[in-house]
Each structure stands twice: as C-alpha cells, then as structure tokens.
N, C-alpha and C positions, 0 to 999 in steps of 0.2 A: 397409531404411530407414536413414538415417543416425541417427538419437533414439537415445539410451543405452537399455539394456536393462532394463526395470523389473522391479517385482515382478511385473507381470503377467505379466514369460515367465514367471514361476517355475510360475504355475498352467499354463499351456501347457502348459511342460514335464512338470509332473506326470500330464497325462493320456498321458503317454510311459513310466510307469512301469509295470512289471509289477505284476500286483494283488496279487500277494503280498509286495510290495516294500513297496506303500504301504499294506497291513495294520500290516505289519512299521512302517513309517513309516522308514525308510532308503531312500536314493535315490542320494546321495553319497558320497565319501568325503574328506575332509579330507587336501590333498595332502600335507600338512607333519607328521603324525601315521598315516597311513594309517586313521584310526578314523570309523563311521561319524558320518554328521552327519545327525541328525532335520530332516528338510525342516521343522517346523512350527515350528523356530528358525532360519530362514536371515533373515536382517534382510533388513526389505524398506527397502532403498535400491539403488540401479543396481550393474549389474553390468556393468567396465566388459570391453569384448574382450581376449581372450589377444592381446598385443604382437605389431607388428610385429620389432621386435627380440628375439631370443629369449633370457629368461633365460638365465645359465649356470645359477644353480640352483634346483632345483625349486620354484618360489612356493606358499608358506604362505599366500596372502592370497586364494588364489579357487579355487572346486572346477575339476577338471579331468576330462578325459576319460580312462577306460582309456588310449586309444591314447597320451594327452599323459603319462601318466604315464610310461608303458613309456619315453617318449622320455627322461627322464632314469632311473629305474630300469633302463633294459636297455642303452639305444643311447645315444644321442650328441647333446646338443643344438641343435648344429650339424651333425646326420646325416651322413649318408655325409662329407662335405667334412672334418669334422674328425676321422673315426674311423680313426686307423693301421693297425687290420685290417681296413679295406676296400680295394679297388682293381680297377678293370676291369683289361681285357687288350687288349692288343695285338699283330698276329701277325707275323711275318716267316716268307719264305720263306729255306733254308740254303743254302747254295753247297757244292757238296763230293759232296753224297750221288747219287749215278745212279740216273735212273729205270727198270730192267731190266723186262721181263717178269716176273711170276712170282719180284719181289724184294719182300720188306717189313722193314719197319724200324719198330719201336714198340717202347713203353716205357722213353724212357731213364733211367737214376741220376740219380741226384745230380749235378751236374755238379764238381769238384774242379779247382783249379789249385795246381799244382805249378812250381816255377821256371820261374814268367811263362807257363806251358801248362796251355790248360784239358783235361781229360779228361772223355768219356764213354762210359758201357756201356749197351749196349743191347740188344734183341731183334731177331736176324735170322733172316729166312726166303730162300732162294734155291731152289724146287724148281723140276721139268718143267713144273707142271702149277699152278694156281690149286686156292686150296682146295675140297673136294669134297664135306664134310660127311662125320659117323661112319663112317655106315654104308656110306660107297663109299672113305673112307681105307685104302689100304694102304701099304705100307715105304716107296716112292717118293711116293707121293699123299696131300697133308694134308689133316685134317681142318677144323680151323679157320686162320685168319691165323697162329697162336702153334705149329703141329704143326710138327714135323719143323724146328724153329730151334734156334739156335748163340745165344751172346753173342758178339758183336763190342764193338768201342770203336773211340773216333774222338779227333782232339783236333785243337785250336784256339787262334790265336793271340789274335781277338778277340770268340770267341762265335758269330759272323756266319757263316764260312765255315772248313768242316772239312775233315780228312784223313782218312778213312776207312781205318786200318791193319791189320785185319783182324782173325782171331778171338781173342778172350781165353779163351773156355771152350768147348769143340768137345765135341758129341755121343757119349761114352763108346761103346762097344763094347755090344750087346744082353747084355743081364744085368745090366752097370754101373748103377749110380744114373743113371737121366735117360738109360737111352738112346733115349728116344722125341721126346724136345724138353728146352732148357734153355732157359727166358726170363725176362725180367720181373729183369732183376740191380737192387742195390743195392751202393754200397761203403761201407766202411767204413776209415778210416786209424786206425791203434792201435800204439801201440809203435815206431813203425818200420816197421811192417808195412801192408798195404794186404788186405781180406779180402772178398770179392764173395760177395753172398748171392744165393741165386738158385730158380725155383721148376724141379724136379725129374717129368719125365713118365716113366711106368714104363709106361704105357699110351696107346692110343689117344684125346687130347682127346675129350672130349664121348658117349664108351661110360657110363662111369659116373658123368656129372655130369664139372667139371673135375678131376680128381684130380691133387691133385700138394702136395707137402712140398717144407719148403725146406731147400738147403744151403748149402754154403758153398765157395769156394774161396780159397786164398792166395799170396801172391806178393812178392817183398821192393822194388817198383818198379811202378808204377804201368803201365808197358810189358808185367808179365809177367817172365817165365814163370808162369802161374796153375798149384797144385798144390790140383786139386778132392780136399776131404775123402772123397768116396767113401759117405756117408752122411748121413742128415737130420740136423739139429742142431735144429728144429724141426717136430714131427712131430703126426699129425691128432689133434683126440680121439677118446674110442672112442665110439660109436654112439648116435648118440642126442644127439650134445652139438651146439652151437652149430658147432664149426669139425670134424666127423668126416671131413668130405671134401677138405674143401682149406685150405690157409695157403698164403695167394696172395703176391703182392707185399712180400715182405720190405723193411723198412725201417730201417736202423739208426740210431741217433741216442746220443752218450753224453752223460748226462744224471746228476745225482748219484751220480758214478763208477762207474758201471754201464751198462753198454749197454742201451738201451731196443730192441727188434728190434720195430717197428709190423708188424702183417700183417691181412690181409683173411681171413675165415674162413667157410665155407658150410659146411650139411650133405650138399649134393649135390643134396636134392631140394628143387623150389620148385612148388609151388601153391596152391589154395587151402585148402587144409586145416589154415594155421595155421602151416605151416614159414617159416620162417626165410629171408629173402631172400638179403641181405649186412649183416656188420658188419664193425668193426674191434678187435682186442686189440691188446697189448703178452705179449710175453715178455721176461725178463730175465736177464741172465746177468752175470759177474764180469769174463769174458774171451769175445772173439768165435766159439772153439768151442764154448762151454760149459760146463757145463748151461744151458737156459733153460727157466727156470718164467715158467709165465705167472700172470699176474693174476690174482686171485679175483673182482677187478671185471669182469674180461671179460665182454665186450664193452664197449670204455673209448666206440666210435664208433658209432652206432644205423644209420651212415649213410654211402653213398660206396661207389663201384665201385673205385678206388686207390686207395693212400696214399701224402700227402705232408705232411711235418709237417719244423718246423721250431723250432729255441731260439727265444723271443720274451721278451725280460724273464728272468725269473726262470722262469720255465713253457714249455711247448709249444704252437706254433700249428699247426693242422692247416687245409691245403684238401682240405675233404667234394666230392665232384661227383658226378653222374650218377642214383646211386641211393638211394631211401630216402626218410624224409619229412622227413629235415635234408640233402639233397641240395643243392650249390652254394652252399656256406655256408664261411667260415671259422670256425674257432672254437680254444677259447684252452683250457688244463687251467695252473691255479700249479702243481699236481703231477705234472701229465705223466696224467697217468689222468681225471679228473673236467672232463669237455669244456663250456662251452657257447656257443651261438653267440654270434657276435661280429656279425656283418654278411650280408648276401646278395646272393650273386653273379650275374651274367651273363654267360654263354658261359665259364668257368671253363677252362683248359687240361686235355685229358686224358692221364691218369698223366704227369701233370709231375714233370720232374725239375729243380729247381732249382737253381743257384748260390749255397750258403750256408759260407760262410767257415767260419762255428763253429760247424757243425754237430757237431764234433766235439769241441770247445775246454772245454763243459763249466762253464763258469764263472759261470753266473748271471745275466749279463747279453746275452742272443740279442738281434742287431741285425736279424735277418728280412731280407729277399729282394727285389730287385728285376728276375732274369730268371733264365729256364731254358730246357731244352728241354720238349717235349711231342709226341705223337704225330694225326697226324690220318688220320680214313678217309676215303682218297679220297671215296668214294662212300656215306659215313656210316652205314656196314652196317659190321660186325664181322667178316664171313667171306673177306674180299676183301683187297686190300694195302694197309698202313697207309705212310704217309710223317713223316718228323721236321719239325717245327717250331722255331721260336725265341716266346716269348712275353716281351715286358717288364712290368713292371707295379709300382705302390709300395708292397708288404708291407716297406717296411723305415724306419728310424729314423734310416738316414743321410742319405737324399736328401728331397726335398718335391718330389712332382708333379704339382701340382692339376690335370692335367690328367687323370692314371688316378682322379681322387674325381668325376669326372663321369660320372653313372649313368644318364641318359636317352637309351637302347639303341634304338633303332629298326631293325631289318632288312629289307633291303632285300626285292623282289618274289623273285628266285630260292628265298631263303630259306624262305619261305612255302609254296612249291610243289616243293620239293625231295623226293627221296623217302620221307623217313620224316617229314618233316611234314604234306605233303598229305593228303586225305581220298582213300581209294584207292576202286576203283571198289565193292569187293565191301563194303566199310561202307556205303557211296553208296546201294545198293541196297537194302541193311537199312535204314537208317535214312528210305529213302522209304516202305518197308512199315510201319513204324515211324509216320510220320506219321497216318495214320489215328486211331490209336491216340491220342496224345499231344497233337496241334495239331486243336486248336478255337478256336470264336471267342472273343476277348477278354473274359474275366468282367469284366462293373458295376459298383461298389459293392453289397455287400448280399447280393449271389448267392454261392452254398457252390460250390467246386470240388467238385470227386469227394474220396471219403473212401477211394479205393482203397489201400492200405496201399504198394504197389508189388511190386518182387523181395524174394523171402526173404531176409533175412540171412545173410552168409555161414558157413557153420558155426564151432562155436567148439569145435575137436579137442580142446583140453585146460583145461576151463572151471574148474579147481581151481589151484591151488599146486605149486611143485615141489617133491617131494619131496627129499632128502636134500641136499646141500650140494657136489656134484658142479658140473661147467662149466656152462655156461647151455644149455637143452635147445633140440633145434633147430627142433620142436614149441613154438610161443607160447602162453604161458598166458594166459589170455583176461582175466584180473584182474591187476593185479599184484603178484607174488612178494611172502610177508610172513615169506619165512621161510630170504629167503639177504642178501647184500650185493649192490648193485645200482652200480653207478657212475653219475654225473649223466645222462650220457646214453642210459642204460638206462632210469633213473627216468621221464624224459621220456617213452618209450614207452608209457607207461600216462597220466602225468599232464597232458602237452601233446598225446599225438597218439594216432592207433591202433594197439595191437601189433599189428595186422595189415599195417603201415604202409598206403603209399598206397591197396592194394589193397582195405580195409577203411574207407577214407575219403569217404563221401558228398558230405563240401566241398572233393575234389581230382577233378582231370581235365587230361589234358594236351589241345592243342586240333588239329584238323586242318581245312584250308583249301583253298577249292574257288575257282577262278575265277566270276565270274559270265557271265551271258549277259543283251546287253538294253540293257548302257552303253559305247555307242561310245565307244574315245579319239580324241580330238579332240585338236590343238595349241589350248595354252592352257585347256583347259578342267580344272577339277579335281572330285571328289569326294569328301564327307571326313563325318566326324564324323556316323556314322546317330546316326538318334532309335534306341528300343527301337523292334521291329515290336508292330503291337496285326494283330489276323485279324477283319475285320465282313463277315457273309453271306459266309461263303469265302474271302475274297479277304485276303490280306496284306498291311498299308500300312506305309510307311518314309520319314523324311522325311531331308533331308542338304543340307548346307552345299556349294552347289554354284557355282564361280566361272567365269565364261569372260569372258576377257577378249582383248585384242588382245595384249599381249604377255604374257611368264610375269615371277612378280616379280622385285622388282629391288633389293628391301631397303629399309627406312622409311626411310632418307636421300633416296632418288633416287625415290622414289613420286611419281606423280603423280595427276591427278585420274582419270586414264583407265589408268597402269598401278600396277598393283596391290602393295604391299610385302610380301606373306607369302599364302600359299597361299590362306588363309581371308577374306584383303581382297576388296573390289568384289564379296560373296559375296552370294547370292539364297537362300532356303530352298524348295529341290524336291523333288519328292514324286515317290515311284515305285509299282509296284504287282506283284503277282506271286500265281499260283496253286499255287506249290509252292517257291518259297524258293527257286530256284538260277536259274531266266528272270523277268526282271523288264521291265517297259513303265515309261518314263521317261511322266511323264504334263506334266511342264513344272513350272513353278515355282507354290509355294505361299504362300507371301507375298515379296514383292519389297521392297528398300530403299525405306522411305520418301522421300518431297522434302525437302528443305534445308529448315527446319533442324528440323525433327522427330529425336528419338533413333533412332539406327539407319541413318541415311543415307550413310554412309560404309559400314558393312557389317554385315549379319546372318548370325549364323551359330550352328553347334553346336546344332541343336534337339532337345528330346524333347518325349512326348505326353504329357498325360492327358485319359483319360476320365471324366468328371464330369455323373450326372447327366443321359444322354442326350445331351450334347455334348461337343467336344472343343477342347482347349485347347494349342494351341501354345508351348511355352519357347523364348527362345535367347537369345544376347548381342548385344547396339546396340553400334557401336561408330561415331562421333561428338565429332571429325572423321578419327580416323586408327586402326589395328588396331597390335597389338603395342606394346611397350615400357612407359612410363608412362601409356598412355592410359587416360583413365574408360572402364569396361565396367561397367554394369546388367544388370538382367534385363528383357527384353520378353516381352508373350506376344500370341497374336492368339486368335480365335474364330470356329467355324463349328459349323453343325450337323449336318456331317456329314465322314466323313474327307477326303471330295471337294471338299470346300468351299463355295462361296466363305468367305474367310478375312479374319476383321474385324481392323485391328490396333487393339489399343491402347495410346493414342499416351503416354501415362507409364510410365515403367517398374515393373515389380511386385517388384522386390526390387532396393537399392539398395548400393553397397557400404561398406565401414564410416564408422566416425570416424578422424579423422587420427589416426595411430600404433597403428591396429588394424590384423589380422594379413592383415586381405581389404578393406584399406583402398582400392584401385583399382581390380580386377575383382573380379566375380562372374562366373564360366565355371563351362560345362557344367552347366547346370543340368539334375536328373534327379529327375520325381517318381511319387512313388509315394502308394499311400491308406495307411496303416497306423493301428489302431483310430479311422477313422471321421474323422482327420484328416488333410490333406492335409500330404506332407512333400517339402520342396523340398531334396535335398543339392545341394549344388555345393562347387567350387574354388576356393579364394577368395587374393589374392596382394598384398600390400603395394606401394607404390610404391617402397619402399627397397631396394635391392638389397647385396646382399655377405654375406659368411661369418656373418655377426652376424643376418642376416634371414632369416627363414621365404621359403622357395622356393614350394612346394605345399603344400597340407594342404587336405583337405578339413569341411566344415561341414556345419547343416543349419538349415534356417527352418520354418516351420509357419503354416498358416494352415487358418481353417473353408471359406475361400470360394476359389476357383482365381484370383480377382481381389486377394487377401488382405484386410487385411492381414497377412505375413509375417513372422513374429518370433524373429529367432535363437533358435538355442538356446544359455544360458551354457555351457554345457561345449566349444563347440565351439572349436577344431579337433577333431573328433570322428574322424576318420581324421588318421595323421601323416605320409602321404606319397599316392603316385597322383596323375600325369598327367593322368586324364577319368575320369569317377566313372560307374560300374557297381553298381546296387542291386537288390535282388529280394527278394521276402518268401521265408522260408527257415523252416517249421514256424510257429511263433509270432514267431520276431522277423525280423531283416533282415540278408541278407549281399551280399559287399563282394564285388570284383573290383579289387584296387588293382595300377595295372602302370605301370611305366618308373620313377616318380621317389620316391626318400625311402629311409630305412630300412628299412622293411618294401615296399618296392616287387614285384613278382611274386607276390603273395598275393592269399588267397580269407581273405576274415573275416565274423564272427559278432555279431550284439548282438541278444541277446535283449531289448533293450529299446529295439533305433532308434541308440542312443549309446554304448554302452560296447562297442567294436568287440574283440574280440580273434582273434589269427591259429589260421589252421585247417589252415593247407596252405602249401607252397611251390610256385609255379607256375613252366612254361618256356615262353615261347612264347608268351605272352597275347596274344590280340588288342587291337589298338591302338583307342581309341577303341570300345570294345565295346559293340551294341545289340542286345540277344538278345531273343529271344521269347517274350515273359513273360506267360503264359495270363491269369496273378492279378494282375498288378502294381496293378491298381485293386480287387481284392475286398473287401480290408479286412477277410478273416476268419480272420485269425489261422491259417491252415494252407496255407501256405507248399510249393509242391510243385518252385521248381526252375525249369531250363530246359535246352533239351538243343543249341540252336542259334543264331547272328544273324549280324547283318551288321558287320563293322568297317572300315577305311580302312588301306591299307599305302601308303607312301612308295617309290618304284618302286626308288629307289636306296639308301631308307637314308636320306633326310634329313627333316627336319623344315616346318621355316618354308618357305625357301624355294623346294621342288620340287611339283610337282602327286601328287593324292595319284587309287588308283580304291578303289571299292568289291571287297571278297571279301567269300564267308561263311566262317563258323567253325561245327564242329560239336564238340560237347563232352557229357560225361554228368557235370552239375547240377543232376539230376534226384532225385525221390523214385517216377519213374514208370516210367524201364527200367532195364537194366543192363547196361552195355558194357562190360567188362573190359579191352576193347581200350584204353579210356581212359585207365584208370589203371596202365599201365604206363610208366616216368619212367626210363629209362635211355637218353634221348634226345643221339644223337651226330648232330654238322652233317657235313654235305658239307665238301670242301676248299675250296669256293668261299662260304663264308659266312664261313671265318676271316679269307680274304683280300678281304673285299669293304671298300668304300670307309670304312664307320664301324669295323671292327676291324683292318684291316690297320695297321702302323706307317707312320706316315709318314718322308721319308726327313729330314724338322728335327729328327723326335723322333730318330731312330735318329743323327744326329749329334749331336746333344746327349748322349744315352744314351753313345756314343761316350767322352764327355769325362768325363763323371761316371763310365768306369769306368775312366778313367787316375788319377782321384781315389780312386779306391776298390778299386783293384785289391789286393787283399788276396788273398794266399796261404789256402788251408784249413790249418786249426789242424789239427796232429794230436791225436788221444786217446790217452789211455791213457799220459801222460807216462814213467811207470814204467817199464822197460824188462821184455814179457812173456814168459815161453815157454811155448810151448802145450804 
C-alpha cells in the first residue's frame, strides 16, 4: 500500500519477535549508537521507508535491519559499484602457447615487466602419457596434472600474446631436491637479483597426501641462468600441525622491509574427522634465502586453494578462491596478517598470477591490479591438462571500470550441465530412493512436521582446546582455542562459521542440475521464474511465467502490442505438474492477462503459492501498460480451491509499491510467501524508479498480513535483505532462511534470521540457481521447526543473458536439509570447464580488450625492485 507506515506496523512487527526477545523487551537496535531500543518507547508516529537514494552514512534517525547495517558497517553503500575491492572477471584466450598432446601449462607467477617486457613462470608438464593417478604413476607416467613438470617462463610484449622460451628450472637429477616434479613458481626481484620460489616433489604426487616444500632458485636476469638452492628454505611442520605436509604455492611480496613469503599449508589428510582442509600462512625472512619464521598467527587465510595477494594501501589484499567457507572472496589485512573480507566474487581466476608493479616497491602505498594470467582445466577436473589464460579486471586505484562493478552473473545453459556441475547419474539414483523418505504432501497451517532429528552430527575429534602454544593443529578443535593467538581469520572459524568449514555446515550446499522432461522448446516460447513446488495427494505442482509469442523480444523501445520487450512481457502464469520432480506434464495456463485496462494486462508474471486454509492463493507481478524499466509493478494474487483450479483473479492489487523517494518506490517483484507464527509474510524485491550509483539497485523487503487478501503492512526495518535478484525463503528450525544470488554485496549467500528480519550470512555459495523454487514440505506449517529442502526447480538463460533471451525450466538438487546427508554437497572446490570462462557473459570483449590496450600504454609501469640495498646471500 502506498499510506506511510504507522504505529500499527509496530504491533505487527512485534508479533515477529522471538519470545524471549520481547520478555526481554529489546527488538531493535539504534543504528547511530549500536544500543538496544525498548520497543515500548518507540514513538508512535510514521515510519517513514529507508530512501530511495542511499545514504553515505549510516542514519541515526530510524532503526534498520542487520543486513542494512552491515551495509555501512562491513561493505559499501553503494555496494559492489563503489567498493575498490570488488571486480568481476574477464577471460581472454593467449596467443603463443600450443596446444600438444599430453602438454599442460598451469600456475603462472606474478607476472613482471622488465625494460618494456613482460615475464612469466609457470608449471609445465610434457609427458607420453595423460595423467594416470598414484597408484599407476611411474618415472615416465604422472600422477596428477602437476607430476613429472619443469618451470618454464614465457614473455610478452602486450600481455596478449607470448613467447614460450623454454625452461627456467628443469627436474634435478633423482636424489636432488624436486626430482620428482618442480611447479607452482613465484618470483621475486631483490637487490638486483631476481629469486623463483617454487614447490619441491621428492615423491610420487598424491602417495602421501601432496607432499612438497618449497625452494628457491636464483639468477642475476630475468632470462636466467636459474641457480636452484638445492634445499627447502621453507619447510613442513612436524606432525600434527596445521601445514605438516605441504607448503604449496609460495608467494613473495616485500612488505615492511621484510619478505612476506604467503603459502598454502595442509596436513595431508582431509576427512571427516575434524582435520583441516586448506589454509593460508606467511613466513618471513630478512633476505630471500633466509631464515623464514613463520607466523604465530598462522593460519593468516581460513580459506582458498591459491595464493594471490597483493600491496593495496598501506596493507595486503588477497584473492581467496575455490576452497573454504571465505572461498571467492577478496579480502584486505592493514598488517599483512589480520584478513577480512572485503567483497564476493564470481568465477574468480585460478591460481592467478597477476601484473603488480609494486609488488615489490614496499612503500605503503599498493595501487592493486588490473590483469594477470591464470590457469584453466580444460575439462574442469584437476587430473587432466591445464591451459593459461589472460583475465582483466578493476582491483586497482589507477583505472575506473564500471563495467568490472557489474555483478549480475548469469551462466549460460552448458555451464549448468557441464561435468562437475550437473547432477550425475549415481546421486540421481540415491536421491530418487531418497524421495520416499523426504517428499510428502505439502503441510497446512497448524500441522507438526516429523520431529525426526535427521543425521548424527558429524564427530567432534578434538572437543577441547589446544594445548601448548605450538602451530595450529591439523585436527580442529571443535570450540575455539582460548589459550594460543588466533589471527582475524582464524577467529572467524569459530565466530562467523564452522571449524569444520563447509563440511560441517547445515546452511551451505553447492548445487547440481538436471535437465527436465515434458517442456518442449519451442521458437519464441519462454519459461522462467517457478513458484516454490507444494505436493497435494502425490502429485507435484509448479506454477511459471510463461510467454509465447510471435517473435522473441525486441527491447522496450521497439515493443509492441504483440512483440514483446523482455522475456517475461506478454507473459501468462502456467501451471505444470509431475510425479517424481524430473518428468513434468505442462497442464496449460493458470491465470491469463487480464482485459484492458484491469492491472496485469500488459503482463503477469513471477508467481508463487500459498496455502491457506484449505485453499490456495496465487502471487505475481501486474504489469500495466508496459514490463521493465520505470514501469509501476504491484502485487496481484488470484484464488482457487484447488491446485487445479479454476483460478479467481483479483482485480486490485494486494500489495502496492512505496511512496515517492522510497526504496521499492516502483515495483514490488517476486513476491514469495510463507506462514511463519501463524502470520502470513510476504518478502519480495522492491526497486525505486531512480536509477544510478547513488540508488538502491535490489534489496529485498517484507509485508505481513492475517488474511492472504491482506491488508499487507511493511515491515519498518526493511530492506531486510541487502542485495539478491528473486527472493528464496524457507522456514529453517525456528526462524527463516534466505537464498540470496546474482546482485548486491552479499549476493551468492544462504542467510539466517531467527526472527523473519535480522538476516545474517551463513555460507558463501557457487552456482546458485537462478530464480530458485524448491520444495518446501513446511513452507505453510507455521511451527516453528523448520526442516530444510533438498531440491526445486529454477530458470537458466540458454546463453547467459538476462532480459532479452528466452529462458527453460531445470532442476536443482541441493542438501538444505535437517533430514539427509550428502557430503557430496558440501564439497566447494568447484573448477569450470574452458568453455564457461570463454562464454559470451565472461569472455573479454574485443572494445574492452582495446580500450584495456590503451590504459596499459598509460600505465605501463615497470616492477619496482625490493630490496633496494644492495644484498649477499
């Protein structure tokens, strides 16, 4: 409704409070003070909506949500768009490198330019044979991608296109250091000198966990002649510690006259028992041979398969990717040690190696990075041949490219069904056995779920403290340590997420995606945006914004009455139906556009369900007379008494969008409801008519009403979510969690509010399905125990686009459940195919890559040497 918000939402709102909240009588907190504020002094006069225009700083004058806070306590209030450590990616293919049989190429350094030439080192493999796994590796025959490789280097005049010159550090002689494999180099320029760090195989990859130490080699020319030290200058801990088996990825950086040497550190073994996945430390030394002592903070990174870290300011910036539960994250230390995140990535480069000037210069002021190399697997498996990449992107202070702060990622149809994304056949199987078990009919209002507890909890090896003040042990202590030094992002392990990371995490899951059966494509026809499924007498129902029209759209300029301007225009709401979730029967359309000039006659779309009461109630968006851009969007709902229909509309809208200069002053999208204590609650999307850097983008809301007809009445806190695309809700134990993906700050997350409204993050996700309607046993129970979901249906863009391509229906299966346990799920070291870096939304286009061009004839800066002093080792 457009009427300012009275004191009566206040009582509304209250019945939203946890009961021991409002024992307590605390509900709020006072943004400008952080101190609580007794609800039973909130003056009752209006409250007016959080701006369209977004303060810079954090308003004193009205309570806000968790999520609103974080946005000036953590992130940026102009989100991604004004944050300097954010930036998507871009990929280019290299010129230079051959494609051989049984050749790979991964990992490269730092990249360095030296009089107008750039250099890099990298990881080469050239055997007989493709890798063959441990236990069939012998002398000639590797084990993994990384067995039986050399360091080569390459250089470049424009970054683009290389010269492949051959090796820099060749495979010693058996007995030598490393003569089993040398990969994974870093360099470093010091004194004069130039000093390539690198990881050391004494042994068969993958016999006892990765094993390998790092060394070093030197050389007085970046060309070479490389004179390998002959021994580790960074070596494992002993047994039992955090890094006893490997110091992967050496990284050098000099930083308050000291060499900071970043590395990656395992104990070898990982399961469930508590050990230790991957993190990141620092050792440090005087000079590039040594000594290096490492950290007492060790472990400085909780999180990340590589390391790439760079001078930013006064401090160190690090890109985290692949693994952990700060996975695909940037993040910042003023000290070089005490990390934390900064922003959250999408499709991140792997083991990038970047182009940073001063990286070695030292001087307090890092201008950060705007392109590198990076590695990709062909066939996004690990054991197979890797190929180099180029990525651009705006981690830096010199250039502005609003075009890398555009964060609404959509991947195209291959992506989805590629092979370590798809749902493979033998999950497929389990999780139909599975069904039995898990999917029933849709609970009522009123009716108790099962109170089955679900899977045991996973053990907790080490439920005490560490003892003595040694490295950090490789065994997780199931509490956190009170009785050593912890670094920030250690800390986090215990206080934001689970020492077990992902694996230990209820509110994380990565997701896999099944084709369906049942929806013919047709030209011009689309499908998009399910409802949640509800299950009545067996049977599965789904409703979906479906358009078929004579042509495909053609953009709101040139729209007309019959061709449509964006996917979801001239859209109908259709209904489908299915006995097992993956074959579905289109059953035809379930409410059609109203007549001229009723709301909704231009296009209906985006619906979800509820059940209420023995009937069922339809949501979606009227759009009236045109979709996209500036246009008014309400909320419509229709009514039938059964899932099959017939379906009544009614013809006013039940939830209208704000007052002028409020934050969801134009549309109300995706509306998505649930029951929760016995009132109905309606979240959606809400978006101003103002557009630019200074306006709220996305943010999600919520309204409340007793009756499915309403009336509906914001809630003051909201924006209650600060970023997400299409709104994903579920009862989750007693309160309610989120699914927020593509757009804002915290976009690619799974969040928490144990009270409906104060949302906070649980998990970092990859892959989320777009537009997500999963199958929510409870979503109408209203009793407060919250069990989860393990599957649904969402909409992929075939190519990667958005607005203007037709969109089909997949499912998605996931474990957000309290009722199985798929270990398969929460495993997050998720690497793409070559054909998803270079698909149409990440590949470089060739304006950027000339433009990019130009800004590095501006910017072409030589690497600083370190180490100004003249040294001898």
């Amino acid at each position: 409704m457009k009427t300012k918000i009275t004191f009566a939402a206040w009582t509304i709102w209250l019945a939203l409070v946890p009961w021991g909240c409002r024992t307590a009588g605390v509900a709020l907190t006072n943004a400008a003070t952080s101190e609580p504020t007794e609800l039973s002094n909130v003056p009752e006069q209006p409250v007016v909506p959080f701006p369209a225009r977004v303060p810079l700083t954090k308003p004193a004058d009205r309570p806000l949500s968790a999520a609103m806070q974080r946005l000036y306590d953590k992130w940026n209030p102009r989100e991604d768009r004004a944050n300097e450590l954010f930036s998507n990616f871009k990929y280019s293919r290299l010129k230079g490198f051959s494609c051989e049989n049984n050749t790979s190429r991964r990992d490269p350094s730092n990249v360095l330019r030296i009089n107008g030439t750039y250099y890099v080192w990298y990881t080469r493999r050239q055997t007989v044979s493709p890798p063959a796994g441990p236990k069939q590796a012998t002398d000639t025959l590797p084990s993994y991608d990384w067995d039986l490789a050399e360091i080569w280097y390459a250089t470049s005049r424009d970054g683009f296109s290389w010269t492949e010159r051959g090796p820099a550090v060749k495979r010693p002689p058996r007995g030598e250091y490393g003569w089993r494999s040398v990969t994974t180099p870093d360099v470093l320029a010091w004194g004069g000198k130039y000093y390539l760090y690198y990881q050391g195989f004494n042994e068969i990859p993958g016999l006892r966990g990765d094993r390998a130490a790092t060394s070093v080699a030197k050389a007085d020319s970046p060309d070479g002649p490389w004179r390998p030290l002959g021994r580790v200058v960074v070596d494992f801990g002993i047994e039992g510690e955090w890094d006893s088996n490997a110091i992967h990825d050496p990284y050098p950086l000099v930083y308050r006259g000291k060499i900071y040497l970043y590395y990656k550190g395992s104990p070898g073994r990982q399961g469930e028992d508590g050990t230790l996945v991957r993190a990141q430390g620092v050792a440090i030394a005087g000079h590039p041979l040594g000594p290096f002592t490492k950290s007492p903070l060790n472990p400085v990174l909780n999180s990340g398969h590589e390391t790439c870290l760079f001078p930013w300011k006064e401090g160190v910036a690090a890109i985290v990717s692949l693994d952990g539960p700060e996975k695909n994250t940037v993040q910042y230390a003023p000290d070089g040690v005490n990390f934390r995140m900064m922003s959250l990535l999408q499709v991140p480069p792997i083991a990038p190696g970047p182009f940073v000037s001063d990286a070695f210069a030292d001087n307090g002021d890092g201008r950060g990075i705007t392109w590198g190399l990076c590695h990709i697997n062909s066939d996004g498996g690990t054991v197979q041949h890797s190929m180099l990449a180029r990525f651009d992107c705006d981690l830096s202070r010199d250039v502005d490219q609003p075009v890398f702060k555009r964060n609404n990622l959509r991947f195209d149809e291959p992506t989805h069904f590629q092979e370590r994304v798809k749902l493979p056949d033998y999950l497929a199987k389990t999780i139909k056995r599975e069904r039995a078990k898990v999917d029933r009919d849709t609970l009522k209002q009123g009716v108790k779920s099962s109170t089955r507890s679900g899977p045991s909890p996973r053990p907790e090896a080490n439920p005490g403290t560490v003892a003595g003040a040694g490295a950090f042990p490789a065994v997780m202590p199931a509490r956190k340590p009170a009785n050593r030094p912890l670094s920030a992002a250690w800390a986090r392990m215990w206080d934001v997420w689970d020492p077990h990371e992902d694996r230990g995490n209820e509110l994380y899951s990565n997701f896999k995606y099944s084709p369906l059966q049942g929806f013919a494509r047709e030209p011009n026809v689309s499908r998009r945006d399910p409802s949640k499924i509800i299950r009545a007498n067996g049977t599965y129902h789904v409703w979906y914004t479906c358009r078929r029209t004579q042509s495909p759209p053609v953009g709101l300029e040139k729209a007309t009455e019959t061709e449509p301007g964006t996917d979801w225009d001239l859209a109908d709401i259709w209904h489908a139906t299915s006995y097992d979730g993956w074959i579905w029967r289109e059953q035809g359309p379930a409410v059609r556009r109203p007549a001229r000039p009723i709301t909704g006659w231009r296009s209906i779309c985006t619906p979800d369900i509820l059940m209420w009461r023995d009937r069922y109630f339809l949501y979606f968006q009227a759009y009236s007379p045109m979709v996209g851009g500036q246009q008014h969007c309400p909320v419509m709902v229709a009514v039938a008494d059964s899932p099959n229909g017939p379906w009544t509309l009614v013809e006013k809208p039940v939830i209208e969008p704000g007052p002028p200069g409020s934050w969801d002053n134009i549309k109300i999208n995706d509306p998505w409801l649930l029951v929760y204590r016995d009132r109905i609650l309606l979240y959606y999307k809400g978006a101003p008519i103002e557009r630019g850097d200074e306006y709220v983008l996305r943010m999600q809301g919520v309204a409340m009403a007793d009756d499915p007809l309403g009336p509906f009445v914001k809630s003051p806190l909201n924006p209650v979510i600060n970023s997400g695309h299409e709104t994903c809700f579920w009862p989750w134990k007693s309160g309610i969690a989120a699914l927020v993906s593509l757009d804002g700050p915290e976009k690619n997350t799974i969040q928490y509010a144990p009270d409906g409204l104060n949302f906070e993050v649980t998990s970092l996700i990859q892959v989320p399905p777009v537009s997500p309607g999963p199958f929510v046993l409870d979503a109408f129970a209203g009793n407060g125990h919250g069990r989860g979901f393990t599957w649904g249906l969402c909409h992929i863009n075939p190519d990667g686009g958005g607005g203007t391509s037709e969109s089909i229906l997949a499912r998605f299966d996931c474990d957000l459940s309290l009722d199985v346990d798929r270990p398969q799920f929460k495993r997050n070291n998720l690497r793409f195919d070559e054909a998803t870096y270079f698909q149409r939304v990440l590949a470089l286009p060739d304006a950027m890559r000339s433009a990019i061009l130009k800004d590095g004839i501006r910017l072409k800066t030589h690497t600083v040497m370190g180490g100004f002093v003249s040294q001898t080792p």
